[in-house]
VEXDREN-2710 file (C-alpha; in Angstrom, 1 decimal):
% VEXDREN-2710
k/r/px/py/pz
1/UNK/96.5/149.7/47.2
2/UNK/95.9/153.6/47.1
3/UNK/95.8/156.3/49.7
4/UNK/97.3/159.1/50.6
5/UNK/100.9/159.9/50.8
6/UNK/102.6/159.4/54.0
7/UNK/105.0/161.6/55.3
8/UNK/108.6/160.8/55.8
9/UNK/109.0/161.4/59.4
10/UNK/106.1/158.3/59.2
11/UNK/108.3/156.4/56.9
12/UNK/111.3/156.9/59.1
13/UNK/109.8/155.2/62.3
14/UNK/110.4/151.9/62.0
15/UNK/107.8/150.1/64.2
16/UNK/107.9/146.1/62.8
17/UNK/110.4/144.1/62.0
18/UNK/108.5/143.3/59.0
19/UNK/104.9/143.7/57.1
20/UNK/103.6/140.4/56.2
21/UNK/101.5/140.6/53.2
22/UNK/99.3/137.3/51.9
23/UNK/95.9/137.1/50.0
24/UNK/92.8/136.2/52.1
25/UNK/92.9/132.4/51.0
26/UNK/96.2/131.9/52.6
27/UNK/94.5/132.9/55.8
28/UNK/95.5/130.1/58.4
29/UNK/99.0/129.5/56.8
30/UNK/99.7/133.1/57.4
31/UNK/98.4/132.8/61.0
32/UNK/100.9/130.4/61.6
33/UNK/104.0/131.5/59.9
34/UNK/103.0/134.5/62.2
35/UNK/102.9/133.2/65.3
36/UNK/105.8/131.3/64.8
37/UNK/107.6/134.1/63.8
38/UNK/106.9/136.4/66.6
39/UNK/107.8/133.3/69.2
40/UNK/111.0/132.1/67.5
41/UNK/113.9/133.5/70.0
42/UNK/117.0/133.9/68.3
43/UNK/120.5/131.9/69.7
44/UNK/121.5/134.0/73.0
45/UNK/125.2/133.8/71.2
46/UNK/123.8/135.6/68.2
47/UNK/121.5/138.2/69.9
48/UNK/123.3/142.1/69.4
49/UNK/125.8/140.5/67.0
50/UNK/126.5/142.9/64.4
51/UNK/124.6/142.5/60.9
52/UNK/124.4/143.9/57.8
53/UNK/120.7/145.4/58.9
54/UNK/121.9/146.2/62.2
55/UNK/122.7/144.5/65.9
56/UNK/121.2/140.5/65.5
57/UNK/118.2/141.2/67.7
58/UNK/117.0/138.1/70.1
59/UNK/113.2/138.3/68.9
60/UNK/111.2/139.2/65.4
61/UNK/108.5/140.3/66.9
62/UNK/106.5/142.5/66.3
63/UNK/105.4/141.7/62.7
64/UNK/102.6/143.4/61.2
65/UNK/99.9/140.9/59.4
66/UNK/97.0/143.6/58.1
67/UNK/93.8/141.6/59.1
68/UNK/94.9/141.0/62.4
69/UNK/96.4/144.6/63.4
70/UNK/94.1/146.2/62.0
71/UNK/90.6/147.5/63.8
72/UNK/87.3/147.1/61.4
73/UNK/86.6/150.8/61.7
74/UNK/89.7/152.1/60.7
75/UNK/91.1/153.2/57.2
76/UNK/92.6/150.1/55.7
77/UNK/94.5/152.3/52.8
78/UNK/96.1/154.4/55.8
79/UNK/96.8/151.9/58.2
80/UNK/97.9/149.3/55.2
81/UNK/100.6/152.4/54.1
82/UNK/101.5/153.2/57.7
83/UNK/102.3/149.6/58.8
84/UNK/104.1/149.2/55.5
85/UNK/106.4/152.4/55.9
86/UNK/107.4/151.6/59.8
87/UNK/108.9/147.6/58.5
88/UNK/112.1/146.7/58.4
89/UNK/110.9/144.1/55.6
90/UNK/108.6/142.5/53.5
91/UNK/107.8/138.9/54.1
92/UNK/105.4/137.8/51.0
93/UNK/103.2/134.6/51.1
94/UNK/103.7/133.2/47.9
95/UNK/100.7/131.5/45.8
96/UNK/98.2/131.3/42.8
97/UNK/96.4/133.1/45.3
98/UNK/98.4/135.9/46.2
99/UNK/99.7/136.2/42.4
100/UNK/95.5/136.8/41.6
101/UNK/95.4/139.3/44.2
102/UNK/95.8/142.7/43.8
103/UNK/96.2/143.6/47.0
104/UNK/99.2/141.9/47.5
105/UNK/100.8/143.2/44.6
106/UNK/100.2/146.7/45.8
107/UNK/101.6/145.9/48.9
108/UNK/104.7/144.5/47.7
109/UNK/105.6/147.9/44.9
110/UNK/104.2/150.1/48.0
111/UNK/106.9/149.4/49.8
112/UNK/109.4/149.0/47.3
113/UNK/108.3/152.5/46.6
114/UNK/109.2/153.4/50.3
115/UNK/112.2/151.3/50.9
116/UNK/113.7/150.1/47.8
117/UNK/117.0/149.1/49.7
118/UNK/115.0/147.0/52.6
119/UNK/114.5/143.4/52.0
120/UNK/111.4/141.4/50.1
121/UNK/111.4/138.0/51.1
122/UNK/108.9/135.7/49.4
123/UNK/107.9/132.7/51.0
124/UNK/106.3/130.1/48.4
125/UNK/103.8/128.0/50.0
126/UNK/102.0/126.6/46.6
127/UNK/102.5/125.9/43.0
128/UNK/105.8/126.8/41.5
129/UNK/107.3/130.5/41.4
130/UNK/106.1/131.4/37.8
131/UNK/102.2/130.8/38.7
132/UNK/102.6/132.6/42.8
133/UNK/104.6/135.1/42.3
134/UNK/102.4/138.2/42.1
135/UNK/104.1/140.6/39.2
136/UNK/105.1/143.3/41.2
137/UNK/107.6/140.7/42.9
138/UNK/109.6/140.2/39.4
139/UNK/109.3/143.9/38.6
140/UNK/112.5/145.9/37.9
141/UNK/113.6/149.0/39.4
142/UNK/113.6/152.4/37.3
143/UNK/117.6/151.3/36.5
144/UNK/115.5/148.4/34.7
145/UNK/117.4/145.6/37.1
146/UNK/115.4/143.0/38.2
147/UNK/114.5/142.5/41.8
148/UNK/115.3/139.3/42.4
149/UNK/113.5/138.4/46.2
150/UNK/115.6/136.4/48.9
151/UNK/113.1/133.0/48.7
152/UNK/112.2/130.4/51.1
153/UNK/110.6/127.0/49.5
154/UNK/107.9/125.3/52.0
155/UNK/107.2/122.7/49.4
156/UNK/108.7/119.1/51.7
157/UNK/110.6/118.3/48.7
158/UNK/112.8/121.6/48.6
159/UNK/113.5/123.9/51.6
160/UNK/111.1/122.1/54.0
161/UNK/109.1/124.0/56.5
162/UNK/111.9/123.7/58.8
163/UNK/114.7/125.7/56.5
164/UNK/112.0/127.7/55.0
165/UNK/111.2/129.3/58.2
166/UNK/115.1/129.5/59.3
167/UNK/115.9/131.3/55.8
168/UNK/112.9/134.1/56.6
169/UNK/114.9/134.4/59.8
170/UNK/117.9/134.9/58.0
171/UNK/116.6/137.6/55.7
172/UNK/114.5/139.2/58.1
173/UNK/118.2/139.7/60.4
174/UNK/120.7/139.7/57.9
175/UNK/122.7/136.6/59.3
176/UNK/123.8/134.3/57.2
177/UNK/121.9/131.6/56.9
178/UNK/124.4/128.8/57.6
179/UNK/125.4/130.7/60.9
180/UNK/121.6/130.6/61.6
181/UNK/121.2/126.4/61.2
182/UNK/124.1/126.2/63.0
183/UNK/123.5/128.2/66.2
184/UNK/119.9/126.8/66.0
185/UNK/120.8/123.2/65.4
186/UNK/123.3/123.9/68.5
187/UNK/120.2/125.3/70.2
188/UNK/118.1/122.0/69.6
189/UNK/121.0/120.1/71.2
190/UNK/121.2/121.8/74.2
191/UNK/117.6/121.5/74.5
192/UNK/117.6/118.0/73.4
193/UNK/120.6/117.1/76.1
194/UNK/118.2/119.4/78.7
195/UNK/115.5/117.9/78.0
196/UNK/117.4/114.8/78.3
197/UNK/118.7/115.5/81.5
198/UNK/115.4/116.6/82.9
199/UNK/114.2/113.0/81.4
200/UNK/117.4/111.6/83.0
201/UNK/116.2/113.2/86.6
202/UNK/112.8/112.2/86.4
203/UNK/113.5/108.3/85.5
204/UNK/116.0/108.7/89.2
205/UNK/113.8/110.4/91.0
206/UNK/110.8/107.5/89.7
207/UNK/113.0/105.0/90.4
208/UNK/113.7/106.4/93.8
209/UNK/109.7/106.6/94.4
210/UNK/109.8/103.3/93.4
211/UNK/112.4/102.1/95.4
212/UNK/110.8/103.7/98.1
213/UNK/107.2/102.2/97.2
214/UNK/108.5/98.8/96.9
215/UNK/110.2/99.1/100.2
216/UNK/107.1/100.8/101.7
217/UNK/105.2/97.8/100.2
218/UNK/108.1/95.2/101.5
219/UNK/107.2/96.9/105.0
220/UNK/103.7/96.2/104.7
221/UNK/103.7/92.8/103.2
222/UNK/106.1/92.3/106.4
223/UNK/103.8/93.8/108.6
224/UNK/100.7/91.6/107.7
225/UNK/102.7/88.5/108.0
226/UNK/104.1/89.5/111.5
227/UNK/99.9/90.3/111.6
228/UNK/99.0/86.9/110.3
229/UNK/101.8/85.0/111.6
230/UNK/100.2/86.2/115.2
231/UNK/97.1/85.1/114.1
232/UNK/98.5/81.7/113.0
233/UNK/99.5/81.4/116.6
234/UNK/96.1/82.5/117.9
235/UNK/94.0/79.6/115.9
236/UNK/96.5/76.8/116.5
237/UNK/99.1/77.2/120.1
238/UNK/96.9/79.8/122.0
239/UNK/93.6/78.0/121.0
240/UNK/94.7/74.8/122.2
241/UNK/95.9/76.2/125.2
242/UNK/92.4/78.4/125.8
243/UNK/90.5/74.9/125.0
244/UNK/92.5/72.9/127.3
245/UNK/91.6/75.2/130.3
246/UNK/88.0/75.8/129.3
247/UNK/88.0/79.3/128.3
248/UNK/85.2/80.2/126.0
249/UNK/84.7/83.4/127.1
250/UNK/88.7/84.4/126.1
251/UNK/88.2/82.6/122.9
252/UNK/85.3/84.5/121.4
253/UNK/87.6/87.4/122.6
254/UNK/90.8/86.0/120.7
255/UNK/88.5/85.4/117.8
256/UNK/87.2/88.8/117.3
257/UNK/90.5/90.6/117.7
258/UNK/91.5/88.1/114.8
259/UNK/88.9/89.0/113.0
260/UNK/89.2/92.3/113.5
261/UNK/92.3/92.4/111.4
262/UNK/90.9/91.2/108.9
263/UNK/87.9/93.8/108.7
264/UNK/90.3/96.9/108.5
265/UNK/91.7/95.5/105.0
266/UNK/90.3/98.2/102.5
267/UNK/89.9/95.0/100.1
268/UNK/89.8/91.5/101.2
269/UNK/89.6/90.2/97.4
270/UNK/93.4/91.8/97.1
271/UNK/94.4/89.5/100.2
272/UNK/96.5/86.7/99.6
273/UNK/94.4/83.4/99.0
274/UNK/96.4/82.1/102.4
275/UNK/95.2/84.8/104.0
276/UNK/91.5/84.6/103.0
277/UNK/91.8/80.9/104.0
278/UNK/93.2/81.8/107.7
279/UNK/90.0/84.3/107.5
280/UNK/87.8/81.2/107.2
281/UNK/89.3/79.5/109.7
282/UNK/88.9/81.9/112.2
283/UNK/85.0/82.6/111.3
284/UNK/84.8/78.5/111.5
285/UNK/86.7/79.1/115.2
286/UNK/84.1/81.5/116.0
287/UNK/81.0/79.7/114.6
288/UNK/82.8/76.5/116.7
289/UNK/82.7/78.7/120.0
290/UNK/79.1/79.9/119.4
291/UNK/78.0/76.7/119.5
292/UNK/79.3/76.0/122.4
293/UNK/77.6/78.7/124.1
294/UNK/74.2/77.5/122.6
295/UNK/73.8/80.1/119.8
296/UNK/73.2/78.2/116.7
297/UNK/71.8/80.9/114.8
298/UNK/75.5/82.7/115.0
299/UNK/77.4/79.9/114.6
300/UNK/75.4/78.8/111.1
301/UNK/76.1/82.4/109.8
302/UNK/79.8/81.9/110.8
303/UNK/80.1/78.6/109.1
304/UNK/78.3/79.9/106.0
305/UNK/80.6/82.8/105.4
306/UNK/83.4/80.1/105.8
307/UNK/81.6/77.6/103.3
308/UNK/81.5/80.7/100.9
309/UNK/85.1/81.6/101.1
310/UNK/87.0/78.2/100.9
311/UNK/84.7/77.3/98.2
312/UNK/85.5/80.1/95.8
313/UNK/89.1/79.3/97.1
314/UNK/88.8/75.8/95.9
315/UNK/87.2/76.8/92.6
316/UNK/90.0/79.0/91.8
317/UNK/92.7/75.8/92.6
318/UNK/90.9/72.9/92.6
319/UNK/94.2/70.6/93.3
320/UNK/95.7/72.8/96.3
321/UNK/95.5/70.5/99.0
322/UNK/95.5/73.5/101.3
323/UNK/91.9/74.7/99.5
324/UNK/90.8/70.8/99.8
325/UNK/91.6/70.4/103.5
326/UNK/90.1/74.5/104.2
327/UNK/86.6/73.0/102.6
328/UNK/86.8/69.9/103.8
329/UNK/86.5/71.7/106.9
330/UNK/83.5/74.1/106.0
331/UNK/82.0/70.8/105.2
332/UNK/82.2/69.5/108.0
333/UNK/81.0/71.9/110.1
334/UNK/78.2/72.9/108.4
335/UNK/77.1/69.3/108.6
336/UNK/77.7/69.3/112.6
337/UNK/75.1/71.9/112.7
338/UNK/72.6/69.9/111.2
339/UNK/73.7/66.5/112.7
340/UNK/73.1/68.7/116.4
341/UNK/70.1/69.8/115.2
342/UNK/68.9/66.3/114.4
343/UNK/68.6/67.0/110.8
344/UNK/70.9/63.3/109.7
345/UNK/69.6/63.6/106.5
346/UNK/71.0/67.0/105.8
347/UNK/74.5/66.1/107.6
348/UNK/74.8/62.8/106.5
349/UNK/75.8/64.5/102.5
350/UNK/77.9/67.1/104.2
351/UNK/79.9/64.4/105.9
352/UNK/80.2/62.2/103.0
353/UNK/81.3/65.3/101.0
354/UNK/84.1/65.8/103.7
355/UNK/85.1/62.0/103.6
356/UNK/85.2/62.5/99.6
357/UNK/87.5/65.6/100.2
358/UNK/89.3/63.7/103.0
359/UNK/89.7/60.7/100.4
360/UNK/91.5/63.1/97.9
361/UNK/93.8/65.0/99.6
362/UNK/95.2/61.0/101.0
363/UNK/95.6/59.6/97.3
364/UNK/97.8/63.3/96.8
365/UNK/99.6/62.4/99.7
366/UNK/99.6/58.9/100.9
367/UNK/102.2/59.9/103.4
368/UNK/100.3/62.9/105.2
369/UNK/99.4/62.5/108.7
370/UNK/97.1/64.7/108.9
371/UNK/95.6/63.9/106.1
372/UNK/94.7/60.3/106.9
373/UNK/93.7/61.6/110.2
374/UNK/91.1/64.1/108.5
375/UNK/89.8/60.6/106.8
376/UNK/89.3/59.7/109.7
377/UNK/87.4/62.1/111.7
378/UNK/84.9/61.7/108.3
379/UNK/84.7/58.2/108.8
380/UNK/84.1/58.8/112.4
381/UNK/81.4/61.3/111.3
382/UNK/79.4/58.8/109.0
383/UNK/80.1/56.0/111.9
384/UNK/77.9/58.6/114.3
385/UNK/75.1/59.1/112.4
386/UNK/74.6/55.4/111.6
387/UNK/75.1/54.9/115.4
388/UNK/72.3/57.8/116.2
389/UNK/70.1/56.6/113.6
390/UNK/70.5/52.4/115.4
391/UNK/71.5/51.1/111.6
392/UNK/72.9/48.0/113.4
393/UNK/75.5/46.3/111.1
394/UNK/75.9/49.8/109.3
395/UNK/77.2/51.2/112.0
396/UNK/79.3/48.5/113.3
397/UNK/81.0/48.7/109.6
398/UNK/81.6/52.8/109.7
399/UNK/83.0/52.6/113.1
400/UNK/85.0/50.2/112.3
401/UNK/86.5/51.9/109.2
402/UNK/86.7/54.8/111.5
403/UNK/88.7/52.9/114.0
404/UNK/90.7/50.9/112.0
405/UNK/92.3/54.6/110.0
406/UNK/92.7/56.3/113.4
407/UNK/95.0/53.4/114.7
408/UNK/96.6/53.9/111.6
409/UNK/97.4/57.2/112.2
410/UNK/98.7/56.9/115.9
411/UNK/100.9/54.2/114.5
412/UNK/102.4/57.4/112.7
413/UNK/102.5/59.2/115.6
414/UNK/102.5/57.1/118.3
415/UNK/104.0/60.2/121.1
416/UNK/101.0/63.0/120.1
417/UNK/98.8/63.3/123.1
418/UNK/96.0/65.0/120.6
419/UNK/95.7/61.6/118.4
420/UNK/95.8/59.7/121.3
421/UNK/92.7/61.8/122.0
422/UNK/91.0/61.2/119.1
423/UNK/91.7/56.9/119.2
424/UNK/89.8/57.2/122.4
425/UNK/86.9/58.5/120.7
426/UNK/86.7/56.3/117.9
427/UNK/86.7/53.3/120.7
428/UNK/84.3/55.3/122.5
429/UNK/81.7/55.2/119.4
430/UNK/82.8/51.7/118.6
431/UNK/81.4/50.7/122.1
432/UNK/78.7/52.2/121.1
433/UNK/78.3/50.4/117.8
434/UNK/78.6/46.9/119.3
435/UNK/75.2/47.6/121.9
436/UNK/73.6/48.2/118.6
437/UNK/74.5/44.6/118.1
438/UNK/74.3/43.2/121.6
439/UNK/77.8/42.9/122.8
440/UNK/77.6/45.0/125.8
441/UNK/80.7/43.0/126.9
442/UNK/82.8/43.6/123.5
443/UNK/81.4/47.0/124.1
444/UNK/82.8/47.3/127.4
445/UNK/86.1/46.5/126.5
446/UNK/86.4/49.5/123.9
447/UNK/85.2/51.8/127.0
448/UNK/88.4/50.6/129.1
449/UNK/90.7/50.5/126.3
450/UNK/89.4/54.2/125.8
451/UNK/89.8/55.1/129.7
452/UNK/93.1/53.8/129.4
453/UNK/94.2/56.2/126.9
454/UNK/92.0/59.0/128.6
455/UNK/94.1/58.3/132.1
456/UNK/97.6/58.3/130.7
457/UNK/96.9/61.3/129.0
458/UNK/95.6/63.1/132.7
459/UNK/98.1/61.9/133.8
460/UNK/100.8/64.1/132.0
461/UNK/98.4/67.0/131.7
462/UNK/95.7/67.0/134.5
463/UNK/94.4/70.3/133.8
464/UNK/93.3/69.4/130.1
465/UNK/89.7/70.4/130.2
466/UNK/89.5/68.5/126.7
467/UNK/91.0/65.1/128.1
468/UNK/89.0/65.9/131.4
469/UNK/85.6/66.3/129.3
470/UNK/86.3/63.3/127.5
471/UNK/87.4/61.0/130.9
472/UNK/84.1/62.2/132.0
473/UNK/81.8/61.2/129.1
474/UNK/83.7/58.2/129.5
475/UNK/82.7/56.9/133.0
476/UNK/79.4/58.3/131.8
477/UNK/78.8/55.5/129.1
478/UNK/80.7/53.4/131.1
479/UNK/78.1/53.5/134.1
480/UNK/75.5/52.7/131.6
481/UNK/77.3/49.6/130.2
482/UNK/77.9/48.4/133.7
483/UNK/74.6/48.9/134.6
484/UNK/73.1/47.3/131.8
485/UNK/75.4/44.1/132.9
486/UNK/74.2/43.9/136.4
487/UNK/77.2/46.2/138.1
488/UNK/75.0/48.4/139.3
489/UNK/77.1/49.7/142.3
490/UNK/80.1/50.1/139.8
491/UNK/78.0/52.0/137.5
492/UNK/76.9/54.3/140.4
493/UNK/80.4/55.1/141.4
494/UNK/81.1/56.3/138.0
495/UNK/78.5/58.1/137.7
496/UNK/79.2/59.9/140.6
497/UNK/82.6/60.6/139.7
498/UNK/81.4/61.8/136.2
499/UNK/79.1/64.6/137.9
500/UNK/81.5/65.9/140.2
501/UNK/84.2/66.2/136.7
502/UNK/81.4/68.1/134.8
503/UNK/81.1/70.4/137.8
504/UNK/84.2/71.6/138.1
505/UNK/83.7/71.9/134.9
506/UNK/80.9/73.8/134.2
507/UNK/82.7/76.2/137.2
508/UNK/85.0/76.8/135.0
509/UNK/83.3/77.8/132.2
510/UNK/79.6/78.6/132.7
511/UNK/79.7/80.2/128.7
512/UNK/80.1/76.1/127.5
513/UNK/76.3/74.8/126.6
514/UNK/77.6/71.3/125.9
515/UNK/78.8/71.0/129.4
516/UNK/75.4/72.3/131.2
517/UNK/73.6/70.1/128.9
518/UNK/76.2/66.7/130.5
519/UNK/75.6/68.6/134.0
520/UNK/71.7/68.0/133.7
521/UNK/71.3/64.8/132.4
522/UNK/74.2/63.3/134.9
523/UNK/71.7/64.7/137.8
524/UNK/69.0/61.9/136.9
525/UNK/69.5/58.8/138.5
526/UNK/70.7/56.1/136.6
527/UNK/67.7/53.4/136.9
528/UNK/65.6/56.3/135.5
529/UNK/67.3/56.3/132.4
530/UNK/66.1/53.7/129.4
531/UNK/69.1/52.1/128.5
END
């Protein structure tokens, strides 16, 4: 480069730390190097140490690099020979490049001009010394001794970026450079073990979050099983007890608060499949309970959202007995819709489908109670349609099969007041099966063996609207048997004790439909009625 001279009050400010010079094509290298540079902090235990070029200082910066300092208006001669004359040293990016500029070369005996005793360090980024080094680099002093630069290889088979970079350090400070790996190799260990540390506090304090999700998760998993576990109790102990007194109208109310649970989940596809099956039960509860208070429409919808849950339940486990037994139920009452609607031929495939369910769940477990008794409430649904529908010898067959697994499962549990319960029906539609045939007398007997079972179990609960119901329907078909023999004033008398039962009951509960309906046709006289 040329210019004018610059004075040597100019030349003795020292403003950089050093002028870095590079040709145009080195561009982004250069950038880098020189934002490196001016960021690098020196070891604190170095920092104002004393050097050969003075106290260690704790930063480079600030280090001239021309086409960044300098404004596009200025003189880039002046500026060039200003910046040059105020550095502590001259940092050279070595390349074919810079050795084809001339530029660069001018740079570099510029300020060897101005400060032959500061330091030239070149910096060789490409091809080997003899084709980057520009000439003024190798050129000898006016005692004819060679200048021989302090170097730093970048190539990744010699110095390395790494040690490249520390050696420029070193020149630019005068510290040795094994004092500088050291100290910054000690730095990179303390910031590794910081680093670590900082790694070692968050993995604690994560572990403490999730020690505290997993027991704020524990809490809630806890909490919806207390929630369930109350619900558990609401379907099966308080429901019995709300049924044996009559209570619709507490039911629905039971039923909705159960419910209700369920309908503040954010997302019932993340409940438990347990807990999406109790779910269905309760809607099936619900859709039970509508019925009973005439609303058909309500209690379909019920038992359709039941149908859909424990069937996607069942596809997803098609062995779980609890899925089987949680459809088998859907199926069923989907089918006691139609069946009370009249519609046989639609309940009929529902019940079978229950039976087939039923069926399974024994051969799984032969030993299961309440297993054999589901076969036989689905039995004892097939007997009833063949008894509504007068198939005769049909019927006489599916109540007997009825029958027949129902004493088999009081023979298992001889003591439970609720299977009792349920042999009295299945003698109760027996009955009913033999005056398809004739036998009003063999159909008589079924009706006293079922009052029999119906008294002893009034007899150690009285208040049972369930048993009471039943005792009633009882004397009902038993009035109709006896007046169909010729008893006529027998008949009467149980009639008349039937309608006084289904008024008390009916005072009870006014919400029950099924009991209204009993309460209307009891008020006809008997010898109306077509037997």
């Amino acid at each position: 480069m040329t210019g004018s001279s610059i004075g040597d009050d100019a030349a003795d400010r020292r403003r950089y730390r050093a002028f870095l010079s590079y040709s145009h094509a080195d561009e982004r290298f250069a950038a880098r190097l020189h934002r490196w540079l001016e960021t690098y902090r020196l070891p604190s235990r170095l920092a104002g140490s004393p050097s050969p070029r003075g106290p260690v200082p704790r930063r480079l910066a600030p280090i001239f690099r021309d086409r960044a300092e300098l404004p596009a208006a200025s003189s880039l001669d002046r500026e060039v020979r200003l910046a040059l004359s105020q550095s502590d040293a001259l940092l050279v990016l070595c390349s074919p490049a810079a050795k084809a500029s001339r530029w660069v070369d001018a740079e570099i005996a510029l300020f060897r001009e101005l400060h032959p005793d500061r330091p030239v360090i070149a910096a060789l980024i490409q091809g080997e010394p003899a084709d980057s080094f520009p000439p003024a680099l190798l050129a000898r002093d006016p005692d004819g001794v060679e200048q021989e630069p302090i170097a730093a290889d970048f190539h990744p088979d010699r110095d390395g970026a790494k040690l490249a970079r520390l050696k420029i350090v070193a020149g630019l400070t005068g510290v040795a450079l094994d004092q500088i790996i050291q100290r910054d190799a000690q730095r990179q260990l303390r910031r590794v073990i910081g680093v670590t540390f900082l790694l070692v506090l968050l993995a604690l304090f994560m572990a403490l979050m999730l020690v505290f999700v997993a027991r704020a998760r524990s809490e809630a998993e806890k909490q919806r099983q207390q929630a369930e576990g109350l619900i558990e109790f609401m379907l099966t102990d308080l429901r019995e007890k709300l049924e044996g007194v009559g209570r619709l109208d507490v039911l629905q109310t039971v039923n909705k608060r159960a419910l209700g649970y369920y309908a503040e989940q954010p997302d019932l596809s993340a409940l438990p499949a347990d807990s999406l099956e109790r779910r269905a039960r309760i809607l099936q509860a619900m859709g039970a309970d509508d019925f009973k208070r005439g609303d058909a429409a309500g209690a379909l919808a019920q038992f359709a959202e039941a149908y859909r849950v424990t069937a996607a339940l069942r596809a997803a486990d098609p062995d779980d007995p609890k899925r089987l037994f949680a459809h088998a139920q859907s199926e069923f009452w989907l089918g006691y819709v139609d069946f009370m609607r009249n519609r046989y031929d639609a309940a009929l495939p529902r019940f079978r489908s229950y039976q087939s369910l039923a069926q399974q769940l024994v051969r799984q477990e032969p030993g299961n109670r309440a297993y054999w008794r589901e076969l036989g409430y689905a039995q004892g649904n097939i007997c009833t349609i063949a008894v509504t529908r007068n198939a005769g010898a049909q019927a006489l067959k599916d109540c007997s099969a009825a029958l027949a697994t129902m004493e088999r499962v009081h023979r298992m549990a001889p003591g439970d007041p609720d299977i009792a319960a349920d042999l009295a029906n299945r003698h109760a539609w027996m009955a009913d099966a033999l005056r398809l045939q004739g036998e009003d007398a063999a159909a008589l007997q079924q009706r006293k063996r079922q009052g029999e079972i119906l008294q002893s179990l009034l007899k150690d609960d009285p208040k049972n609207a369930g048993y009471l119901q039943d005792w009633m329907l009882a004397r009902y078909s038993m009035s109709k048997l006896l007046h169909a023999l010729g008893e006529t004033q027998r008949a009467e008398m149980l009639r008349a004790e039937a309608r006084e039962d289904v008024d008390r009951l009916v005072a009870s509960d006014p919400d029950n439909n099924d009991w209204r309906v009993w309460q209307r046709k009891l008020t006809r006289p008997l010898a109306n009625r077509r037997e």
